[in-house]
C-alpha positions as CSV (number, residue, x, y, z in Angstrom):
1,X,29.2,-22.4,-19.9
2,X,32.7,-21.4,-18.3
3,X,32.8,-18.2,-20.5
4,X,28.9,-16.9,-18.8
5,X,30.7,-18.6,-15.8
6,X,34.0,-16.1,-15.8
7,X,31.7,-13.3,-17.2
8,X,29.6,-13.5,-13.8
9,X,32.1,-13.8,-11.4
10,X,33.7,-10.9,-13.0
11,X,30.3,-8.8,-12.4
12,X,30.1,-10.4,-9.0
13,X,33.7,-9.1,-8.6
14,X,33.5,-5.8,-9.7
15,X,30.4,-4.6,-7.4
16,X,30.8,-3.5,-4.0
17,X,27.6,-3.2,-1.8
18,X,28.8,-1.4,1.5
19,X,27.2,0.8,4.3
20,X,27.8,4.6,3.5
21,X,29.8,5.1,7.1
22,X,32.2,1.8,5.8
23,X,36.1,2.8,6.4
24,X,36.5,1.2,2.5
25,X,34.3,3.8,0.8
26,X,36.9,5.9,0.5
27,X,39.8,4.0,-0.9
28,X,37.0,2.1,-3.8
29,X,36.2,5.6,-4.6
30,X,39.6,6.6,-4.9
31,X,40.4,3.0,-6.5
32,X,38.0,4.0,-9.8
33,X,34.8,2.7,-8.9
34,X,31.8,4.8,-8.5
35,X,28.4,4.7,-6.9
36,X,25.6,3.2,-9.0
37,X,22.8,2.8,-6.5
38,X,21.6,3.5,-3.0
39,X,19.7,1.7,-0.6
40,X,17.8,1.9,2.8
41,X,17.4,-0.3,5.7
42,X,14.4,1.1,8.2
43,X,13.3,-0.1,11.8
44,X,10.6,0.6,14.2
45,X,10.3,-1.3,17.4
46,X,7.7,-1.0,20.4
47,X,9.4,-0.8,23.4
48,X,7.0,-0.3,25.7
49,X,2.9,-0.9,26.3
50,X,2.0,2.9,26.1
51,X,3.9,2.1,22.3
52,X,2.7,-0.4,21.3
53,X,-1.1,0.8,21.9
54,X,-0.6,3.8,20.4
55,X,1.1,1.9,17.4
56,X,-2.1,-0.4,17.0
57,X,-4.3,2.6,17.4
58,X,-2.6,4.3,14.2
59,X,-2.6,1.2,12.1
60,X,-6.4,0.1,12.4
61,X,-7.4,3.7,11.2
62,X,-4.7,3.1,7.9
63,X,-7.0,0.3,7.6
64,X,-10.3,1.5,8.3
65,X,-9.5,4.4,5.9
66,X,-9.1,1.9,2.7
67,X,-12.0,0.1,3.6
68,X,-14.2,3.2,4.1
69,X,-12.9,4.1,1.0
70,X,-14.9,0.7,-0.8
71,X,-11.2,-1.8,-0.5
72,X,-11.5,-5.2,1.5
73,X,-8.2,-5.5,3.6
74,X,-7.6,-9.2,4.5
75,X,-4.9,-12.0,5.2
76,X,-3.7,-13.8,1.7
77,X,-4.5,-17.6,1.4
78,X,-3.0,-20.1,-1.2
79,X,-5.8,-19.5,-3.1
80,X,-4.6,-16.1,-3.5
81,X,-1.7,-17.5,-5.6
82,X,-2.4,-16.7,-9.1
83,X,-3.6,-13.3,-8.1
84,X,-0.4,-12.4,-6.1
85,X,2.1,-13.6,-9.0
86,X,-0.3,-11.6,-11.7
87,X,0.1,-8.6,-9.4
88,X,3.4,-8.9,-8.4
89,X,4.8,-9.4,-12.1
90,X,2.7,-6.0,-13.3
91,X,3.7,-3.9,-10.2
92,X,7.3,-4.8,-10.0
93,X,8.7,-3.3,-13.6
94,X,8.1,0.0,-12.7
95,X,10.0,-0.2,-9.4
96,X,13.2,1.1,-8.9
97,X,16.0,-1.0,-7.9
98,X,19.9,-1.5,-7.3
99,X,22.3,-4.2,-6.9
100,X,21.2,-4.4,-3.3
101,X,17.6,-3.7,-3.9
102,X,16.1,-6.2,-6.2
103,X,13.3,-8.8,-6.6
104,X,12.3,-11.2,-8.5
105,X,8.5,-11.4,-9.3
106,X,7.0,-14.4,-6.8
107,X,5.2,-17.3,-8.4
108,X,1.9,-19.4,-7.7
109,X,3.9,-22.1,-6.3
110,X,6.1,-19.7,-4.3
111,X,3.2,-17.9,-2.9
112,X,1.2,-20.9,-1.9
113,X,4.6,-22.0,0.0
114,X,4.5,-18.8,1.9
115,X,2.7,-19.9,5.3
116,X,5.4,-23.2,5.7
117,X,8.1,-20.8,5.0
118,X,7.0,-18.5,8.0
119,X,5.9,-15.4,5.6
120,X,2.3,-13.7,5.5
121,X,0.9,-12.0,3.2
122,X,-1.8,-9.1,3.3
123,X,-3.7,-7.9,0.5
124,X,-6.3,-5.0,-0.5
125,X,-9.1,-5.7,-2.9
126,X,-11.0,-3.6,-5.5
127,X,-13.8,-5.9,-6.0
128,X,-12.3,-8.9,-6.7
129,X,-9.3,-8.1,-8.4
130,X,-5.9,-7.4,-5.8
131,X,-4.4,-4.4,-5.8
132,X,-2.4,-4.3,-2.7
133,X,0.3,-6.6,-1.1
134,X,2.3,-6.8,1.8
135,X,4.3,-9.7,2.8
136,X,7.2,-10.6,5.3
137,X,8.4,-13.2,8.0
138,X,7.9,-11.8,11.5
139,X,9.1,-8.6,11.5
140,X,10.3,-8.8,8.9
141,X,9.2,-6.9,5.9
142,X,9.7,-8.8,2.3
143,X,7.9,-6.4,-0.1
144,X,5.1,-4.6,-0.9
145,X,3.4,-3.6,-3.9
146,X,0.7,-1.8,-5.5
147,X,-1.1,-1.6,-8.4
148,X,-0.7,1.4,-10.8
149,X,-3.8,1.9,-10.9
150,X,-4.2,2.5,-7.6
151,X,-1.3,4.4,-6.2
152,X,-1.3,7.5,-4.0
153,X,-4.5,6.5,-2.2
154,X,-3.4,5.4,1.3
155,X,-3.4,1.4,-0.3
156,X,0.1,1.1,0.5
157,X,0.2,2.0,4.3
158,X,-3.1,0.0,4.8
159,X,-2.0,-3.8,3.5
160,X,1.7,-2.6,5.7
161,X,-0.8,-1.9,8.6
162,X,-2.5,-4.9,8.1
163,X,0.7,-6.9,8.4
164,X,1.8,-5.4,11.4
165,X,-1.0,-5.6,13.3
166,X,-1.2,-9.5,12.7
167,X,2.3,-9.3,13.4
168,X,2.2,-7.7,16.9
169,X,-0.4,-9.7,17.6
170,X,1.5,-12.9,17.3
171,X,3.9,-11.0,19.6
172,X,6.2,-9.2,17.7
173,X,7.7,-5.5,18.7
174,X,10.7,-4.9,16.3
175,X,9.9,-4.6,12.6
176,X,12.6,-4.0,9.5
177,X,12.2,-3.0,6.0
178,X,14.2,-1.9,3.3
179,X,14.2,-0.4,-0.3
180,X,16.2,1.7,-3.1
181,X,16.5,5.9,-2.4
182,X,15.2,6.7,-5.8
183,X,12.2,4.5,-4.7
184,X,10.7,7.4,-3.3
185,X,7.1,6.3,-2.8
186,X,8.1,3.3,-0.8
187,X,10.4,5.1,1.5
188,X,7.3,7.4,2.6
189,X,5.1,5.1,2.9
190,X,7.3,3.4,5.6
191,X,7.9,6.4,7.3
192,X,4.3,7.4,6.9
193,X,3.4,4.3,9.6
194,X,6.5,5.2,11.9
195,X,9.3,3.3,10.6
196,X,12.8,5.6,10.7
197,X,15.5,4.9,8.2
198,X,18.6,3.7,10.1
199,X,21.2,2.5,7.3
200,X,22.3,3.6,3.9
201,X,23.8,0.9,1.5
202,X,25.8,1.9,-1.5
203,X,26.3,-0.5,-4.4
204,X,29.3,0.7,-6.1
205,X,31.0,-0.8,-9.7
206,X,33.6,0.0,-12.0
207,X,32.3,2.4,-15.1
């Protein structure tokens, strides 16, 4: 036990994770370690009426497109549990990830914890079988996945716009999400329902 305990802390010690305009960058570089990941923070807030309108305008048509296109679009319940974790756990291998940027594939338990813990979750359906999730805490974005199957249709944006919407309807006007850069399909889909990228986060470790 105290050998895996000193080999951790030794991995704990040797990774930096640190904004890209941090005044150490420079000096770990220079020190020996090197870059090894990159991350993303994104925002989008409504500041105004006019905004937020035109923001709710935009997200019911991401919507209305997936369900014109056959895909029920709804709030997840706890009996959506076993479907989230089976979704989650076959979505999530394929994502990219760093030492800032991972996840660990939610369970039935967690996800029927989700509503006393604050979060909500959103979810497209093919039939019956899920193929879309969303989930966060207020503004908060937690993930989002889709299934392989059904990638680069729109499925993505429309459980994110689902989210928001109940979001900004329980009052919210500032929302924040996040991801790794070479997760290239998540970062457009964010930007694709007006979120702007307004942080970059390197993981850096020794080689």
């Amino acid at each position: 036990m105290s050998e895996l305990r000193h080999s951790l802390d030794s991995v704990l010690l040797e990774t930096h994770v640190l904004q890209d305009t941090d005044p150490d960058l420079d000096r770990l570089l220079v020190d020996g370690f090197a870059v090894v990941g990159e991350s993303w923070g994104a925002e989008l807030r409504l500041d105004s009426v006019a905004q937020v309108d035109e923001a709710v305008d935009a997200l019911r048509e991401r919507v209305a497109a997936a369900e014109q296109a056959g895909l029920a679009v709804r709030e997840l319940h706890p009996a959506d549990a076993a479907a989230i974790a089976a979704l989650d756990a076959a979505s999530w291998a394929d994502v990219p990830s760093t030492p800032a940027t991972t996840h660990s594939p939610t369970t039935e338990a967690e996800a029927r914890a989700w509503a006393g813990r604050g979060r909500r979750g959103f979810g497209a359906f093919d039939g019956d079988r899920l193929v879309g999730l969303c989930v966060g805490a207020g503004g908060d974005n937690d993930f989002i996945v889709v299934a392989a199957t059904h990638r680069g249709r729109g499925l993505g944006a429309a459980v994110v716009a689902a989210w928001m919407l109940a979001a900004i309807e329980a009052g919210e006007r500032a929302f924040t999400v996040g991801g790794a850069a070479e997760n290239v399909r998540s970062l457009a889909l964010v930007r694709s329902v007006g979120f702007r990228v307004t942080e970059r986060w390197l993981s850096l470790q020794r080689p």
